[in-house]
N, C-alpha and C positions, 0 to 999 in steps of 0.2 A: 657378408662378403661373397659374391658369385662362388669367387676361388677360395678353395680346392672343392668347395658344394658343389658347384657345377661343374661337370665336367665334360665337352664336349665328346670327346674322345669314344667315349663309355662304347656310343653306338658303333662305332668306324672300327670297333678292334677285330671284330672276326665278318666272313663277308655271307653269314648267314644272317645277321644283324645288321646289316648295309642292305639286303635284299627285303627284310623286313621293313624297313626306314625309306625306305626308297621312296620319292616323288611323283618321279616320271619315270615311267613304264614304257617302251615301246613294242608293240605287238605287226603282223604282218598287215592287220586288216587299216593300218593307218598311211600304207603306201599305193600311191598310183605310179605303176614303170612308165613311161614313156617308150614309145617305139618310133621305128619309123617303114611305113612300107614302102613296096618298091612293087612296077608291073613285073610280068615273066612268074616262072614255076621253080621252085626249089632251090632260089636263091637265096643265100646268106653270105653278105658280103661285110667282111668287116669295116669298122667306119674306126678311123685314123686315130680323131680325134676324142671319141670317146669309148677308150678301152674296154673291152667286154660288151659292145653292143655292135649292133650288124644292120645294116638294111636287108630288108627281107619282104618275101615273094608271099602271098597271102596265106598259103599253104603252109609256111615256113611259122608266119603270123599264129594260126591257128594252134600249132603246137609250142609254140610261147604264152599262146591264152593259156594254155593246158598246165604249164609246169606254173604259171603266176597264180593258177587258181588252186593248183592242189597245193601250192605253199602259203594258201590264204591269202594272200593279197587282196588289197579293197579294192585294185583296180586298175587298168591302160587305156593311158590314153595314145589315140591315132596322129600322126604326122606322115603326111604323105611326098612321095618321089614322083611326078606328074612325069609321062611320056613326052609330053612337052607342053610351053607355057605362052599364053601370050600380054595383051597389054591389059586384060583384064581378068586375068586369073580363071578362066570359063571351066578349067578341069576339075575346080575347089565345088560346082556346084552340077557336074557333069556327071548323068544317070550309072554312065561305067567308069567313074572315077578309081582313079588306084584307092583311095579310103574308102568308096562306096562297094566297090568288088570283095575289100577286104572284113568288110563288116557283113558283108552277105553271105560269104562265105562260112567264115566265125559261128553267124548265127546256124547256118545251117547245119555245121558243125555239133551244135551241141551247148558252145560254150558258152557256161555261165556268168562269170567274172562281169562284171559292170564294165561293156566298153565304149571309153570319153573321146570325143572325138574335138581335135582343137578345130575353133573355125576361125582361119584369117587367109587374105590371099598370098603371103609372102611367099610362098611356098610354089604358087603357080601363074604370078605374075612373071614378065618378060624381064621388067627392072625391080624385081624385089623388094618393093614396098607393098605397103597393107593393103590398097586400097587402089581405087581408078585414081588415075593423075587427070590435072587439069593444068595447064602452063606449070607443068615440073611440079606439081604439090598433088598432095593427098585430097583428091576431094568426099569431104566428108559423106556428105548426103548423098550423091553418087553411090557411094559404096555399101551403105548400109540395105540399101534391096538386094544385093550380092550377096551381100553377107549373110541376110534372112533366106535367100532362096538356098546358100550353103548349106545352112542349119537343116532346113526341112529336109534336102536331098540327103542327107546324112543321119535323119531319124529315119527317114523310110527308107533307106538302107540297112537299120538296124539299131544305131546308137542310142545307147540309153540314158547318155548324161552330154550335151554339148557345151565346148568351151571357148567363147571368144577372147581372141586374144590382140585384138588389131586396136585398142584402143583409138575406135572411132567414138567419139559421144554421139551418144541415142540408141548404141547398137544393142543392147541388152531390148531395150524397149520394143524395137526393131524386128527380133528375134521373136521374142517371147509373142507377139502376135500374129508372126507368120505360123510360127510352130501351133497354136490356139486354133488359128483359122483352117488348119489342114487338118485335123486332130491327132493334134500332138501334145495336147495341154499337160497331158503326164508326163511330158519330158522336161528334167531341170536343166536348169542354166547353173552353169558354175562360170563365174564370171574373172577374166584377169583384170580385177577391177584397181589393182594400182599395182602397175608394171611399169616398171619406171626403165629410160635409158639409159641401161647398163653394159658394161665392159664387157661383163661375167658371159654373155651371149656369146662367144664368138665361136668354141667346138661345135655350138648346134647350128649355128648359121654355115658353116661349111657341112655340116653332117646334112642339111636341109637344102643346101644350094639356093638359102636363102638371103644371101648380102644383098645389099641396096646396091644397084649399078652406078649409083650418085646419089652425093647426100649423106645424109642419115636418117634416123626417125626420131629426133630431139621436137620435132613438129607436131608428135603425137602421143610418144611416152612419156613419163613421166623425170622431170625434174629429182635427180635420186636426192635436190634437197630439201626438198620439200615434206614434212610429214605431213602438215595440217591440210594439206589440198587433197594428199591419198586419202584421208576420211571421208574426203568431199566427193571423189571420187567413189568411194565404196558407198555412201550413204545413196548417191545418184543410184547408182546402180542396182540397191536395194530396192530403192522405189520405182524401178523400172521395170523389176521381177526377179530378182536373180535369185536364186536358192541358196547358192556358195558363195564366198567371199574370196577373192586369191591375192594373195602379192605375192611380188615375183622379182627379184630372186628374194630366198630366203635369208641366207646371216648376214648380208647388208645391213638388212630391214627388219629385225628383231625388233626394234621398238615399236615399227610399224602393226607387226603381228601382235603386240601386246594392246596396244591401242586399239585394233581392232577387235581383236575377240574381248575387250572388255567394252567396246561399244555398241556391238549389233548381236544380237539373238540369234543370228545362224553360224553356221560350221564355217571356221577359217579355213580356207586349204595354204598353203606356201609351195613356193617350187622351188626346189633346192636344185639350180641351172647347174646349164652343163662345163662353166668354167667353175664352181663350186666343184663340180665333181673330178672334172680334168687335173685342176691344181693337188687337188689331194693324190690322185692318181699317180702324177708326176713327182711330186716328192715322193712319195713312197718307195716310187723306180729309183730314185737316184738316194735312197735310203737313209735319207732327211727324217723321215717321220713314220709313224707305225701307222698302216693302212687303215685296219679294222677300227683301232682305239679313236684315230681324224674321223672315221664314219660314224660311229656310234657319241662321238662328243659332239659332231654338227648334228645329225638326226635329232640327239634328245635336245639342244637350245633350241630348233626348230620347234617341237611339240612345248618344250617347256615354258616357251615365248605366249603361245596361245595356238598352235596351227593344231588341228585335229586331222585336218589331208594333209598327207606329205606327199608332192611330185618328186618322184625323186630317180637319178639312176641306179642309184645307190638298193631300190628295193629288192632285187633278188638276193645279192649278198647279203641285207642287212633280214630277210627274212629268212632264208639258208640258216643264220648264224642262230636266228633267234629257235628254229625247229633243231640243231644240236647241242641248248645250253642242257 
């Protein structure tokens, strides 16, 4: 008879025994913060939409590397504020780019920390889609020499790890040979290889001033219902070069993340987005729910799914907590 022999309990009664038992472990060096820069000096401007973060002046950048590295963190990645944009995003891949000044400076700086720089043009197109239009669409093949000369302008800038996120096909491919032929071959690709068209986007699309002027991008992201195509997606993009594997958002897509990391031999990353984090944020305000406890219960089904990177914004607090247990 299991019962009364077995008893589940035994372990769960005191929380020195929970901490022995324990699973899943989360530590600092499993988080990448997200930032986002801005031109100009000694700005830090808060951003609305997601509480606890600022756009910030490269300078301002520099000592956010600082406090992310002395609290261990694995790492930041770049999103930038362009002075201004046009129809083909030219400041994504421009020598004094705000992410290229800000990764120059970093370095110069000192700082250690792995910094990922996203490469897509939404950020510095005129109408906020990924990539160059052709009669109102994305044109694919157009955009992928953009996006490779992104990449490169942004290792010789400084970055250590780049991360495309414009879900163009071929663009891993793309990359990885631009970066080879310039000698960049030691730079990895971490790839947002199944980033599907989700809701969860919208604090970052205003924190990024990146909405689509028209449309959407149902044209390029992914089907959120789709699982067996993201494999297909990721397995492409392995065989293209990628080093990292991402989907994007994170608690959507647990099954996703589980599927992956039991199917491909490299590191998962997830990105736990910035409606993931807003929505907790806001319950919390309106005192629906316990902040820390929603962080720490999404953070570890993320790692405990399969993700070994977590993007999150969640990392300083959730590394704060983890250097005061």
């Amino acid at each position: 008879m299991p019962f009364p022999i077995h008893r589940m309990r035994r372990l769960r009664r005191v929380p020195q025994l929970r901490d022995l038992v324990r699973e899943t472990e989360l530590t600092p060096k499993d988080f990448i913060l997200p930032v986002f820069v801005c031109p100009g000096r000694k700005i830090s401007k808060p951003i609305s939409t997601l509480p606890g973060h600022d756009h910030m002046s490269a300078d301002v950048f520099v000592e956010k590397c600082r406090e992310a590295e002395d609290l261990g963190l694995g790492g930041v990645i770049l999103f930038g504020l362009p002075e201004s944009k046009d129809e083909v995003g030219s400041g994504a891949y421009a020598e004094k780019g705000v992410v290229q000044r800000a990764l120059i400076e970093a370095k110069k700086a000192g700082v250690g920390i792995p910094l990922i720089t996203d490469v897509c043009l939404c950020e510095y197109t005129s109408h906020g889609h990924c990539g160059v239009l052709k009669d109102n669409d994305v044109d694919n093949d157009a955009t992928l020499e953009i996006l490779a000369r992104t990449a490169v302008s942004q290792a010789r800038a400084g970055a250590d790890m780049v991360a495309p996120s414009d879900m163009m096909d071929g663009r891993v491919g793309a990359i990885r040979e631009a970066l080879d032929a310039n000698g960049f071959e030691h730079v990895p690709i971490m790839s947002y290889a199944a980033k599907f068209a989700s809701v969860f986007y919208g604090p970052f699309r205003e924190a990024a001033g990146s909405a689509p002027s028209f449309g959407d991008r149902k044209g390029y992201q992914m089907d959120p219902a789709n699982a067996r195509e993201a494999l297909r997606e990721m397995e492409l993009d392995l065989e293209e070069g990628a080093d990292i594997l991402m989907v994007k958002p994170a608690l959507p897509f647990l099954d996703v993340i589980r599927e992956a990391a039991d199917s491909f031999p490299v590191p998962i990353a997830a990105y736990n987005v910035s409606g993931e984090y807003a929505m907790v944020k806001a319950a919390a305000e309106k005192g629906w729910l316990d902040e820390a406890g929603a962080m720490w219960e999404s953070l570890t089904a993320v790692k405990r799914a399969g993700a070994s990177v977590i993007l999150t914004y969640f990392a300083l607090d959730a590394a704060r907590a983890i250097a005061d247990r």
